[in-house]
N, CA, C and O atoms as a printed pandas DataFrame, in Angstrom:
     atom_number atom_name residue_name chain_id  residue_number  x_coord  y_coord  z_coord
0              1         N          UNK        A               1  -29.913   43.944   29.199
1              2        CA          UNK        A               1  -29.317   43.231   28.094
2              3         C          UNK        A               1  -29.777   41.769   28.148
3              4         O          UNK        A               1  -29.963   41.254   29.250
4              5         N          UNK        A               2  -29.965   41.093   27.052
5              6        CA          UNK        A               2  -30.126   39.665   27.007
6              7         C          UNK        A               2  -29.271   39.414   26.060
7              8         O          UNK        A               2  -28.745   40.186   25.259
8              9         N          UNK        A               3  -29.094   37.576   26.286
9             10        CA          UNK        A               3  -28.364   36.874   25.216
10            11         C          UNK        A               3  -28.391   35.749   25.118
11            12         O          UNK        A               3  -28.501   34.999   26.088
12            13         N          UNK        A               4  -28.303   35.392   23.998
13            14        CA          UNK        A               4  -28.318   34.113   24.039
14            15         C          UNK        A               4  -26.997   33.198   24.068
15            16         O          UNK        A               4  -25.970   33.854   23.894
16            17         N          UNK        A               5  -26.834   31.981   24.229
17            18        CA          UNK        A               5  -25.502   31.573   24.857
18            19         C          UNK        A               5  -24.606   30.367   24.656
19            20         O          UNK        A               5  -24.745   30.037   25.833
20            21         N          UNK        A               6  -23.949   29.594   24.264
21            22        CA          UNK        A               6  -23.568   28.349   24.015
22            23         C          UNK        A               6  -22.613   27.800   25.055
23            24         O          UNK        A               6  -21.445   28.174   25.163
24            25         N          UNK        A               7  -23.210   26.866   25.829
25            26        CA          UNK        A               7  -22.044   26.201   26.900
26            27         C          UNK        A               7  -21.547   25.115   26.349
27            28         O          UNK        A               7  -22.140   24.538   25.438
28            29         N          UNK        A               8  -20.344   24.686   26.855
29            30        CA          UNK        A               8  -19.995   23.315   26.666
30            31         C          UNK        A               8  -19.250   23.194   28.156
31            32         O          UNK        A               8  -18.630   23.881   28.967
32            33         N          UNK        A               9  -19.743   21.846   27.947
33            34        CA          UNK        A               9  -19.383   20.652   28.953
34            35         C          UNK        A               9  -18.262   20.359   29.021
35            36         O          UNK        A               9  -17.833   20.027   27.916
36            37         N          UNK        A              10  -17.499   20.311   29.842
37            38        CA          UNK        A              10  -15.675   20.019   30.311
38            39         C          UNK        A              10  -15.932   18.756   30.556
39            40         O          UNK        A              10  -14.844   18.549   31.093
40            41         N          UNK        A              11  -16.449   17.752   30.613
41            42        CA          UNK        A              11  -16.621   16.989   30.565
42            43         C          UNK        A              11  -16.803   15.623   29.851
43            44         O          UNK        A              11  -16.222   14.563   30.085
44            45         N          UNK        A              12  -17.850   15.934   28.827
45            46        CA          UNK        A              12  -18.356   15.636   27.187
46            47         C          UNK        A              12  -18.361   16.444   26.588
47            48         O          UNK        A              12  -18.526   17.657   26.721
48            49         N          UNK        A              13  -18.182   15.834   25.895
49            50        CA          UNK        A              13  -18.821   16.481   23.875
50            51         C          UNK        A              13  -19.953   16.990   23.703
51            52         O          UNK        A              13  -20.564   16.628   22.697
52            53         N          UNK        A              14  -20.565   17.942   24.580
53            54        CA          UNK        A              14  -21.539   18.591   24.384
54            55         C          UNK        A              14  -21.794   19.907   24.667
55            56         O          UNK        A              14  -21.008   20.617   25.296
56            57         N          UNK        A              15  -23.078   20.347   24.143
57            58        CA          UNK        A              15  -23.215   21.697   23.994
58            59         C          UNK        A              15  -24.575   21.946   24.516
59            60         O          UNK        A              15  -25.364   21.004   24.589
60            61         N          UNK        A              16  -24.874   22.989   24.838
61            62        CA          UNK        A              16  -26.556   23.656   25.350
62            63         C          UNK        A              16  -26.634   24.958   25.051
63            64         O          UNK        A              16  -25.902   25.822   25.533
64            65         N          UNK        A              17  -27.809   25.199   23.986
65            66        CA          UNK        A              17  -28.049   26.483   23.668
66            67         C          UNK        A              17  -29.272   27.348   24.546
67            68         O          UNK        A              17  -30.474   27.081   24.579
68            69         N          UNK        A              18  -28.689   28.249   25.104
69            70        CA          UNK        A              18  -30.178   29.022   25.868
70            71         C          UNK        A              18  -29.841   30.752   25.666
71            72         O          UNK        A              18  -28.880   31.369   25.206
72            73         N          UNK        A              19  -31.120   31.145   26.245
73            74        CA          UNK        A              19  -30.780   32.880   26.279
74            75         C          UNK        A              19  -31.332   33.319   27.579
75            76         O          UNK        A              19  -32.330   32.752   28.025
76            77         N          UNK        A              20  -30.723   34.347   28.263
77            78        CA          UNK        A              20  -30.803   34.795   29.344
78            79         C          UNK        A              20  -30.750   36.313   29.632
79            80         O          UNK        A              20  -30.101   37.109   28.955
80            81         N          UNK        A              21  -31.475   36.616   30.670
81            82        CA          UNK        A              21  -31.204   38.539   31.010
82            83         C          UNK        A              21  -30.139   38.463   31.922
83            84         O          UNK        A              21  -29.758   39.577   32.282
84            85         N          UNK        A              22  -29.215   37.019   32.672
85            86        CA          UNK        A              22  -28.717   37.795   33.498
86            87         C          UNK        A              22  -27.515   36.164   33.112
87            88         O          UNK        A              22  -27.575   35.005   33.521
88            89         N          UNK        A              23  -26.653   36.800   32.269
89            90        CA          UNK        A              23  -25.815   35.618   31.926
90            91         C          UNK        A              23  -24.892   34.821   33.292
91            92         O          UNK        A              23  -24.688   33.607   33.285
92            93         N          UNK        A              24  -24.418   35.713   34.384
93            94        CA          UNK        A              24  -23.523   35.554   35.152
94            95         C          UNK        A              24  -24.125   34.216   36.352
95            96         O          UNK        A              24  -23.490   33.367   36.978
96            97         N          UNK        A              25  -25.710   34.548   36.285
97            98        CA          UNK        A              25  -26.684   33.785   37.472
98            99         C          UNK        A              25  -26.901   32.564   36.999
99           100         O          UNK        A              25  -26.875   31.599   37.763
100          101         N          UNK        A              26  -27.226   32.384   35.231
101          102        CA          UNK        A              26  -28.052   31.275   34.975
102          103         C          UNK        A              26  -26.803   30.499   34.077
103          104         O          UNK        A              26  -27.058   29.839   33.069
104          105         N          UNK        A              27  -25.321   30.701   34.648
105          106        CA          UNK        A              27  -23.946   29.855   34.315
106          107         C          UNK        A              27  -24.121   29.304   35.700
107          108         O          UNK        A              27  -24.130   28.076   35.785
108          109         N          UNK        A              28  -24.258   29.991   36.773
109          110        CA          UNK        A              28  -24.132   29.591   37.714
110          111         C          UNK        A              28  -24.922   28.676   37.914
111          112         O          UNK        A              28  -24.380   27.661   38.350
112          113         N          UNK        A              29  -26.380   28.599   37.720
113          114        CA          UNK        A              29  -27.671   27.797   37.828
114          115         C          UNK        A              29  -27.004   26.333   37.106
115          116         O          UNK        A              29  -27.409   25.277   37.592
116          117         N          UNK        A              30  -26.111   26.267   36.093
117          118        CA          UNK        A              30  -26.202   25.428   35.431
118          119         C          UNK        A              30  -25.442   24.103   35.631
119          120         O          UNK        A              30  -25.618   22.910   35.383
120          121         N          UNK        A              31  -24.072   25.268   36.470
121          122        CA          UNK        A              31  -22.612   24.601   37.284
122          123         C          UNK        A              31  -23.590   23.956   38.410
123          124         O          UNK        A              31  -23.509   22.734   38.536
124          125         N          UNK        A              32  -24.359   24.543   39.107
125          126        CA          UNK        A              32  -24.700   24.091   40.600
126          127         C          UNK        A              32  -25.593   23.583   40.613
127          128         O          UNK        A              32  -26.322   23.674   41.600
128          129         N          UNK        A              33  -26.006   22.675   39.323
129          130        CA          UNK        A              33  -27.015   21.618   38.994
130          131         C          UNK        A              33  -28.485   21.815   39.543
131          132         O          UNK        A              33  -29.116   20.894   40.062
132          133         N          UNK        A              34  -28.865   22.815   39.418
133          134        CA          UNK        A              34  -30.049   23.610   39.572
134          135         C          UNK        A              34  -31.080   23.283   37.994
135          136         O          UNK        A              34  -32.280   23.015   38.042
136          137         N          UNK        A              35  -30.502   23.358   37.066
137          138        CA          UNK        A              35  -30.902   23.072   35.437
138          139         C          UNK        A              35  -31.436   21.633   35.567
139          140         O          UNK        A              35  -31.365   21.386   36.771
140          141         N          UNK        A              36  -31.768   20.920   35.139
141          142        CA          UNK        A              36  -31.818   19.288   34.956
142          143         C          UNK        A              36  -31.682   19.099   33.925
143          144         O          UNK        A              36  -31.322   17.921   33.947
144          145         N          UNK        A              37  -31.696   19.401   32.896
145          146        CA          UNK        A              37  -31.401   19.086   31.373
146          147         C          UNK        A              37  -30.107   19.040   31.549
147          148         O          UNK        A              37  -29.583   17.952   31.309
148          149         N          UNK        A              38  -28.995   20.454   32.122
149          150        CA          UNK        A              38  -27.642   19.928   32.005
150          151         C          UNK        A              38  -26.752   19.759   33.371
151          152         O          UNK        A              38  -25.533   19.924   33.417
152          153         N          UNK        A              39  -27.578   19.405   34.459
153          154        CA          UNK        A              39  -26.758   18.719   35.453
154          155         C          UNK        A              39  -25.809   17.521   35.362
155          156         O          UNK        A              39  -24.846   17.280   36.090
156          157         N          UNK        A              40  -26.318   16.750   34.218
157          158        CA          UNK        A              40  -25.380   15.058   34.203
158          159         C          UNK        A              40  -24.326   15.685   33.404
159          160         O          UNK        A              40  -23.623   14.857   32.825
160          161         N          UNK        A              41  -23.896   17.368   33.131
161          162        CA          UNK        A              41  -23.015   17.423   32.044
162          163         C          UNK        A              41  -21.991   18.047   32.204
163          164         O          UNK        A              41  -21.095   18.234   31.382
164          165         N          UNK        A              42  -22.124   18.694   34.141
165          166        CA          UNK        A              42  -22.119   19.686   34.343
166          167         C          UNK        A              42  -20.035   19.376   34.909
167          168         O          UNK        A              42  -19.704   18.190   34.927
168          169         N          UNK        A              43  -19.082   20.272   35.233
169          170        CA          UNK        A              43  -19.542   21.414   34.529
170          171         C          UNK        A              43  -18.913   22.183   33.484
171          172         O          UNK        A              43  -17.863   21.950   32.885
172          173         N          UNK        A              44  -19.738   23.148   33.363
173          174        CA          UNK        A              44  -20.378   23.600   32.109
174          175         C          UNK        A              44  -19.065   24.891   31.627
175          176         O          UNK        A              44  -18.235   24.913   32.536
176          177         N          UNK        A              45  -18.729   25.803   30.612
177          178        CA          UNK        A              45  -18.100   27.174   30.434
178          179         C          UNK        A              45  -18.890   27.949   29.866
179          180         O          UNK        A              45  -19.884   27.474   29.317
180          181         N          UNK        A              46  -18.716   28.947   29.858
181          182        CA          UNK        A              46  -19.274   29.730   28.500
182          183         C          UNK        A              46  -18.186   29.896   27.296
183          184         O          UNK        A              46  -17.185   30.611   27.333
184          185         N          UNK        A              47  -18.576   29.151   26.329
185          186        CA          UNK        A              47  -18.587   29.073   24.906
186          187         C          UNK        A              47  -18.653   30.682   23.883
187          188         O          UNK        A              47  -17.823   31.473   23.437
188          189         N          UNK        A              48  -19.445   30.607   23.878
189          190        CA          UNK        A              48  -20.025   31.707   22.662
190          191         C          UNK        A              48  -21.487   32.691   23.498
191          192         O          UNK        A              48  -22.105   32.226   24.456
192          193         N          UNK        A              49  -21.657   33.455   23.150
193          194        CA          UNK        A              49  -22.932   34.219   23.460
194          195         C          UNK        A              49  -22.832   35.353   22.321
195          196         O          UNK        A              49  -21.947   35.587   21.497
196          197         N          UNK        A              50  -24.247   36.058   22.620
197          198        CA          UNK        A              50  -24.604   37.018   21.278
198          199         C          UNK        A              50  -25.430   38.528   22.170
199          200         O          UNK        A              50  -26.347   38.304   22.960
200          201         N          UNK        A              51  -25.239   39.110   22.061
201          202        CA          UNK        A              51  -26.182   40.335   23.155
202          203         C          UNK        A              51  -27.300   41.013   22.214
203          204         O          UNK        A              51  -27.179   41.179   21.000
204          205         N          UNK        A              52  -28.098   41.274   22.779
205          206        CA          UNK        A              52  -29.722   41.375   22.072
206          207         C          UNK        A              52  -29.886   42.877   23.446
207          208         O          UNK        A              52  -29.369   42.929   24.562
208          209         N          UNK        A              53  -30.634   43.717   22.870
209          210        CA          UNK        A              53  -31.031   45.115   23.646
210          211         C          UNK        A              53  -32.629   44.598   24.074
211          212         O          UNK        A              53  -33.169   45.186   25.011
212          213         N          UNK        A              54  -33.345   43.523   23.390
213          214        CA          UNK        A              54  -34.753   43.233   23.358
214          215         C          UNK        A              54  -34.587   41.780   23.354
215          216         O          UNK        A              54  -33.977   41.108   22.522
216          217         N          UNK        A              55  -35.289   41.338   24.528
217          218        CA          UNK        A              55  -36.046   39.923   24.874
218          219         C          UNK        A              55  -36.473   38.785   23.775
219          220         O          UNK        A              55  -36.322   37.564   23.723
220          221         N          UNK        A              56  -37.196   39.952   22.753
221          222        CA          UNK        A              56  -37.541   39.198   21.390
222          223         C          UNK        A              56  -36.753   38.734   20.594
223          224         O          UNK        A              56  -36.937   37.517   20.584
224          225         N          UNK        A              57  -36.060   38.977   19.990
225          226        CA          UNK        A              57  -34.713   38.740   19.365
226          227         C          UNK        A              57  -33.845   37.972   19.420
227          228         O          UNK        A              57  -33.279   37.320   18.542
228          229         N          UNK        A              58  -33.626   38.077   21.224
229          230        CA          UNK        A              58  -32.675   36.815   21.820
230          231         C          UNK        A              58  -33.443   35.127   21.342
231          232         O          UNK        A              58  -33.107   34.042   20.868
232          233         N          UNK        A              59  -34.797   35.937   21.920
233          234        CA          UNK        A              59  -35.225   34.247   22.317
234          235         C          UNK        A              59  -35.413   33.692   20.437
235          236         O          UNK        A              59  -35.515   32.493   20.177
236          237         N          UNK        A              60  -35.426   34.589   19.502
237          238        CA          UNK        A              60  -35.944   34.420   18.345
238          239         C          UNK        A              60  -34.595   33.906   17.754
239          240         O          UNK        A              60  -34.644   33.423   16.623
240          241         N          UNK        A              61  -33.267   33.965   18.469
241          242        CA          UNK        A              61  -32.242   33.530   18.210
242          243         C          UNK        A              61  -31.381   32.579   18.414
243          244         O          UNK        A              61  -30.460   31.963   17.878
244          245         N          UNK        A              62  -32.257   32.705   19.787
245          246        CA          UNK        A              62  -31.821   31.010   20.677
246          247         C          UNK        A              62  -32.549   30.071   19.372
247          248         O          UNK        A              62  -31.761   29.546   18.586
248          249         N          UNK        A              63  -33.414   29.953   19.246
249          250        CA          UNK        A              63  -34.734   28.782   18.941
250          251         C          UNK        A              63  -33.821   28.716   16.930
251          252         O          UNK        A              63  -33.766   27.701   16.236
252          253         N          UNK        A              64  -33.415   29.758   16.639
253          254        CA          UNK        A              64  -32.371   29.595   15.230
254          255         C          UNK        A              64  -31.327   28.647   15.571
255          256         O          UNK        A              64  -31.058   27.670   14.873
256          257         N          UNK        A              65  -30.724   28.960   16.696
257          258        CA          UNK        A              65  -29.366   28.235   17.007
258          259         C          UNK        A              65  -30.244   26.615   17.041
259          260         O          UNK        A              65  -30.201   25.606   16.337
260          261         N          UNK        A              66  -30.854   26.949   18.005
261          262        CA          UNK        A              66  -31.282   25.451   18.306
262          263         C          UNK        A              66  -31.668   24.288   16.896
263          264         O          UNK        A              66  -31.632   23.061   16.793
264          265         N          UNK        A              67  -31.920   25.067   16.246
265          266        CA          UNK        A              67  -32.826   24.435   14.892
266          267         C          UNK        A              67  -31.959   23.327   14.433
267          268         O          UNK        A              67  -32.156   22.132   14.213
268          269         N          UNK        A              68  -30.489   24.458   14.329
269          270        CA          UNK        A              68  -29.514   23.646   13.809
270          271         C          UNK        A              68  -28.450   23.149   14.639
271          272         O          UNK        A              68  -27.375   22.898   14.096
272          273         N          UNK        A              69  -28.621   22.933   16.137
273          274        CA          UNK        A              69  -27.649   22.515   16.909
274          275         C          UNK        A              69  -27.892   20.654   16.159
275          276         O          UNK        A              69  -28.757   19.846   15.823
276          277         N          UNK        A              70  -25.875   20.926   16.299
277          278        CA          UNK        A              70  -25.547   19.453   16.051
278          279         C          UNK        A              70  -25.396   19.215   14.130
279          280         O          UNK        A              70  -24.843   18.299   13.523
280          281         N          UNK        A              71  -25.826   19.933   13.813
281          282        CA          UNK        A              71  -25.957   19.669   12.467
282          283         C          UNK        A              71  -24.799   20.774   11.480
283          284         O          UNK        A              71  -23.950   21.425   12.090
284          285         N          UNK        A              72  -24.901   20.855   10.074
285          286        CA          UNK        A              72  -24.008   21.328    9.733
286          287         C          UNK        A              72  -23.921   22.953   10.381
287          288         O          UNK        A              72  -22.892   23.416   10.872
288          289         N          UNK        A              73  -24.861   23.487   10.300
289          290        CA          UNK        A              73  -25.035   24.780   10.403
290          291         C          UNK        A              73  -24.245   25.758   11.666
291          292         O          UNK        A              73  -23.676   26.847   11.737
292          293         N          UNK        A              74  -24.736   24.233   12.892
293          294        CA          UNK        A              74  -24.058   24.583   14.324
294          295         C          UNK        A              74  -22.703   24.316   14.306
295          296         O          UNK        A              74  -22.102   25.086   15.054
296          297         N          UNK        A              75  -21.972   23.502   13.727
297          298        CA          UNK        A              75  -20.657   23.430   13.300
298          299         C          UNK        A              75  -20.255   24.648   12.421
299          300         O          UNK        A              75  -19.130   25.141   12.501
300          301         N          UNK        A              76  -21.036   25.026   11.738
301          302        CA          UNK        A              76  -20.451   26.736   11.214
302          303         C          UNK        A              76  -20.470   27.602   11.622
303          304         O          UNK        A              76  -19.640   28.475   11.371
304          305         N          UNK        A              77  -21.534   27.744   12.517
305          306        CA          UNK        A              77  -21.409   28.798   13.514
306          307         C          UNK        A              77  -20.091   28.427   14.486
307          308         O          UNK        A              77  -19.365   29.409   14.637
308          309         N          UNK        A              78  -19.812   27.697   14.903
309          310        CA          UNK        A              78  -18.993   27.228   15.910
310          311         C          UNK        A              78  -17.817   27.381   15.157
311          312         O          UNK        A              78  -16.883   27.630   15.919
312          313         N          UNK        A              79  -17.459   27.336   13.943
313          314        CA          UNK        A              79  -16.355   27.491   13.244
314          315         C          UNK        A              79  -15.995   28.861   13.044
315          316         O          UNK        A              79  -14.949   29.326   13.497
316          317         N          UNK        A              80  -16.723   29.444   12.461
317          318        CA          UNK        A              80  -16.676   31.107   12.548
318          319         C          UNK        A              80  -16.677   31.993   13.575
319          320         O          UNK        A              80  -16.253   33.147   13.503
320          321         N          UNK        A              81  -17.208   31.403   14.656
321          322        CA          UNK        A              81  -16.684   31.784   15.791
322          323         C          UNK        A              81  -15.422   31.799   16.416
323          324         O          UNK        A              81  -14.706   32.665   16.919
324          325         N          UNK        A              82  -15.356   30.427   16.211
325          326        CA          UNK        A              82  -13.809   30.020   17.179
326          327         C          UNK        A              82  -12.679   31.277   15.901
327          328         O          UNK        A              82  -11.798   32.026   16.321
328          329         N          UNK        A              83  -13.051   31.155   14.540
329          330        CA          UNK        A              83  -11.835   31.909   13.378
330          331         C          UNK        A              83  -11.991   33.005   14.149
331          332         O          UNK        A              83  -10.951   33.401   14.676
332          333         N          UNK        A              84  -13.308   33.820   14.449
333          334        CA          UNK        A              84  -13.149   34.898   14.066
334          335         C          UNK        A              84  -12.978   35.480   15.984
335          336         O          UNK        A              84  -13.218   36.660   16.243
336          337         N          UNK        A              85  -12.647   34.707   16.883
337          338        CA          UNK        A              85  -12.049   35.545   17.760
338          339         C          UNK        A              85  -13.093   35.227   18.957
339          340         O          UNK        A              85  -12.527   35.166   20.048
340          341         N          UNK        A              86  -14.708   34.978   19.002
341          342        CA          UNK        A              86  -15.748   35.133   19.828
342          343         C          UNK        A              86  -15.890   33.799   20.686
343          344         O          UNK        A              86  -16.403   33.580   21.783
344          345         N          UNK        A              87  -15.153   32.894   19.643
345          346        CA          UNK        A              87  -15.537   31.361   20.645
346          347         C          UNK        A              87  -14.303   31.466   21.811
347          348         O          UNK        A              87  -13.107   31.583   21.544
348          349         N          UNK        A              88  -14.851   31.401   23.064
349          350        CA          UNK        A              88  -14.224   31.498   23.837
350          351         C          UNK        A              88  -13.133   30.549   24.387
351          352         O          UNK        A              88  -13.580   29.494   24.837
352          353         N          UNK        A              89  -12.195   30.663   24.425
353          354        CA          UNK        A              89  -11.167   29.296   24.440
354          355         C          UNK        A              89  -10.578   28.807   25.192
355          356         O          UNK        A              89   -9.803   27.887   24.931
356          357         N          UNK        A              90  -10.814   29.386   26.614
357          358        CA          UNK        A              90  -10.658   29.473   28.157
358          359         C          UNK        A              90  -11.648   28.350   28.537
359          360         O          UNK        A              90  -11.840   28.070   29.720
């Protein structure tokens, strides 16, 4: 399985979009400042994720999310998420 994934920072106001085959390792990678993009942020939850059966897809989904991280779009996703039950609130 792959997926792609949305963390946020307990920390700041921020977010990091990625996709992964092994979600449980590369949360961990991210908490134990192994990442460098989000070590100063760290740490991190899982947010939102999406499950993909194919590699292609995920990553073709990450790089969508990303397009519009921060902008209106990622705020709608993030909105429809949190309504509809998936944004994680833990």
């Amino acid at each position: 399985m792959n997926y792609v994934y949305i963390l946020q920072s307990e920390r700041k106001q921020r977010y990091y979009v990625g996709y992964t085959g092994d979600l449980e390792k590369r949360l961990q990678e991210h908490n134990s400042g192994k990442v460098r993009s989000t070590k100063a942020y760290k740490p991190w939850k899982l947010a939102y994720k999406e499950s993909f059966i194919d590699k292609a897809p995920a990553y073709k989904r990450e790089r969508e999310i990303k397009e519009f991280k921060s902008g209106i779009k990622f705020k709608a996703l993030i909105k429809e998420a949190w309504l509809s039950g998936r944004w994680r609130r833990s």
